[in-house]
C-alpha positions in Angstrom: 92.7 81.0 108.6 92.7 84.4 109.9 88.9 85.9 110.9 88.4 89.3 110.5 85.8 92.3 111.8 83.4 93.5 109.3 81.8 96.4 109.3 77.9 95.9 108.6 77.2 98.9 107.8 79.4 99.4 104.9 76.6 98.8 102.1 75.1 102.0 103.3 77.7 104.3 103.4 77.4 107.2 100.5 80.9 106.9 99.5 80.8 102.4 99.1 77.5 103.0 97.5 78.9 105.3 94.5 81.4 102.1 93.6 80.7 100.3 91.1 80.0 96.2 91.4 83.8 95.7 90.7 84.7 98.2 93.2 82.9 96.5 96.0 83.9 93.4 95.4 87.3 94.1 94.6 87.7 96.6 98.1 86.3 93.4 100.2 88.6 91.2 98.5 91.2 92.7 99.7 90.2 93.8 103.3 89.5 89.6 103.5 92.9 88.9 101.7 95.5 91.5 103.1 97.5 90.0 105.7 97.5 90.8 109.6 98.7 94.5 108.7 96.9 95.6 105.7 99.2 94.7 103.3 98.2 92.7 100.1 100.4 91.3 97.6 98.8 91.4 94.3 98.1 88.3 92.5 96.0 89.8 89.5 95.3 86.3 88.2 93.9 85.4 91.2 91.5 88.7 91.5 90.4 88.0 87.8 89.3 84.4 88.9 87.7 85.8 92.4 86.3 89.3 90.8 85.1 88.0 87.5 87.5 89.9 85.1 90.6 91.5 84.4 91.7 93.6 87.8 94.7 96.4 87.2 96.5 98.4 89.6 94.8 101.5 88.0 91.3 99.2 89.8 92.9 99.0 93.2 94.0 103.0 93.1 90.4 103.8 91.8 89.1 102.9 95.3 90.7 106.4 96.7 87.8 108.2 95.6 86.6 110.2 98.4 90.0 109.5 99.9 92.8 107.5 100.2 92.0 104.1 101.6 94.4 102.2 99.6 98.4 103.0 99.4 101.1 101.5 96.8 104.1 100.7 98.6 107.6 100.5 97.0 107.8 97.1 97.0 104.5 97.2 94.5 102.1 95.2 97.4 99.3 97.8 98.7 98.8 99.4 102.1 95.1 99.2 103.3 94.6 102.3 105.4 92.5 102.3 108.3 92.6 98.2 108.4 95.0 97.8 111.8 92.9 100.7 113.8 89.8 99.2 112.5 90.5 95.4 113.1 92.9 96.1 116.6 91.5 99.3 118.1 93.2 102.2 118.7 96.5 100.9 120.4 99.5 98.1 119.8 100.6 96.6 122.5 104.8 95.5 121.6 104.2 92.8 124.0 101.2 91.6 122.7 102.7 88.4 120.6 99.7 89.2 117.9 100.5 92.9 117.8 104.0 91.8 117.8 103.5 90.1 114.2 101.6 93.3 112.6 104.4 95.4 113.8 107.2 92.9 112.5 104.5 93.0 109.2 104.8 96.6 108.7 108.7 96.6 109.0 109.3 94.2 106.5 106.7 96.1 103.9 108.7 99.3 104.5 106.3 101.3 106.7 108.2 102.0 110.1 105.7 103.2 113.1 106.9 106.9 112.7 106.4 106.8 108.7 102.9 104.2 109.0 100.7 107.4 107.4 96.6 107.6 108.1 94.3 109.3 105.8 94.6 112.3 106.9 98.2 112.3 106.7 99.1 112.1 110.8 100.9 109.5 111.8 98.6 106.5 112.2 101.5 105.0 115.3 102.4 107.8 118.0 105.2 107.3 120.5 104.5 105.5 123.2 101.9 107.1 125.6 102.1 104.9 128.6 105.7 103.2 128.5 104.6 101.3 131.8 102.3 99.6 129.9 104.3 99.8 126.7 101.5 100.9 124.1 101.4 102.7 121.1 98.2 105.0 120.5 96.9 104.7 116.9 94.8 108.3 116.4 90.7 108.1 116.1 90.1 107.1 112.6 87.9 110.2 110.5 83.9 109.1 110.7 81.8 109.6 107.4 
């Protein structure tokens, strides 16, 4: 079972607090549910057992409010922005055998390291910045 950061003072921010009940508890579902890259596979019947009624994809777009913190892929699974930087920092290491996975992750869900696309619409992987040490930068995430 994978174990996760949380950030404890989401409950307070403007923007979480103008969700609705099914909002909240649908945006945590899915930060606790996505796998090692932010990627989550919808299983609607699953969400209606977990949220307590009928979840859409129109309910999972809905929480791009203020701005875009969840992406539809191609395939039909959903990109979590902001979840790698968040949960690994602000660099991947291609040698690191967990960063390794979440980079393998993102290949197979479509979303190369030059396409992988932040909030703002930068790249969220740069090319490499220290190839001595063989890391990838991830760019400081916007603070609200």
């Amino acid at each position: 079972m994978p174990k996760r950061f949380t950030d404890t003072g989401l409950w307070q921010k403007e923007w979480f607090l103008k969700y609705t009940m099914k909002q909240k508890l649908l945006l945590r579902f899915l930060y606790d549910n996505c796998d090692n890259a932010g990627v989550y596979d919808p299983n609607y019947s699953l969400l209606r057992v977990y949220i307590g009624e009928e979840v859409t994809e129109s309910d999972i777009i809905s929480l791009n409010t203020n701005k875009e913190k969840v992406r539809k892929l191609p395939n039909g699974k959903f990109y979590l922005m902001q979840f790698i930087k968040f949960q690994q920092g602000n660099f991947l290491n291609p040698k690191n055998n967990a960063h390794k996975q979440i980079i393998q992750l993102l290949k197979e869900n479509g979303i190369t390291l030059e396409k992988a696309l932040n909030d703002e619409n930068e790249e969220l992987l740069s090319p490499l910045l220290a190839p001595s040490l063989s890391l990838i930068h991830i760019s400081e995430p916007t603070r609200h």
